[in-house]
C-alpha positions, -999 to +999 in steps of 0.1 A: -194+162+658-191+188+682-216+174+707-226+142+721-258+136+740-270+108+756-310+103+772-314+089+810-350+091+817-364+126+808-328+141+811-302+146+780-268+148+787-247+168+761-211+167+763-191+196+747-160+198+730-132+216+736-146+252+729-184+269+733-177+300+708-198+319+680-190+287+658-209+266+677-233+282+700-267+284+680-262+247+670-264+240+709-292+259+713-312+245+688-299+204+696-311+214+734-346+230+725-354+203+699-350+178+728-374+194+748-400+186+717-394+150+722-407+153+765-375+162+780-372+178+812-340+182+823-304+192+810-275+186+817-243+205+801-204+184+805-182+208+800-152+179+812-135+185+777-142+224+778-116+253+780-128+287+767-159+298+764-163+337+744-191+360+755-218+343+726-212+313+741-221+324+777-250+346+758-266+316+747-261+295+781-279+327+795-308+321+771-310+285+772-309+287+810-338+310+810-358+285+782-353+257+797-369+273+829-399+286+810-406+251+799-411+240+831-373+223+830-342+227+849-303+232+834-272+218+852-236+227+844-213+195+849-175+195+860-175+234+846-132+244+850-125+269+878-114+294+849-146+292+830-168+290+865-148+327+871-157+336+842-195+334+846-189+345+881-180+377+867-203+381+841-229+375+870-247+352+856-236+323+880-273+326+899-287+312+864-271+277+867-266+248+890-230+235+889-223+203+897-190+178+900-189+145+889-176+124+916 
């Protein structure tokens, strides 16, 4: 299994592997937006396992970002590596998320 999620309140956590890439992407998507059939209003995205990210996999963090939003819910990236925080930096689409540490 590629992702894990766990519910506290109307918030999922989903926990990534090691890798957000083509492969995986669309099944992300669609785990996230099926929880928001079952009253879910906020998301939360670990990336603490998570080292590369390609370009379809920040495509579909865009979309999901924007989704989420238009269902009246929220999307936080969780202990997101400098490299791949950089990374959307300079793709620009930082503004999007919230990013967030554990501590």
């Amino acid at each position: 299994m590629e992702f894990r999620t766990s519910r506290i309140g109307k918030g999922i956590v989903v926990s990534l592997s090691d890798k957000l890439t083509v492969g995986n992407s669309a099944a992300l998507r669609k785990l996230i937006l099926d929880e928001f059939e079952t009253n879910v209003s906020s998301v939360t995205i670990d990336f603490s396992s998570t080292k590369f990210i390609d370009s379809f996999g920040l495509e579909i963090l865009s979309k999901l970002s924007k989704e989420i939003g238009e269902l009246g819910g929220h999307l936080t990236l969780l202990n997101v590596d400098l490299k791949l925080q950089s990374f959307i930096e300079l793709a620009a689409l930082d503004s999007l998320f919230d990013f967030q540490e554990n501590n």
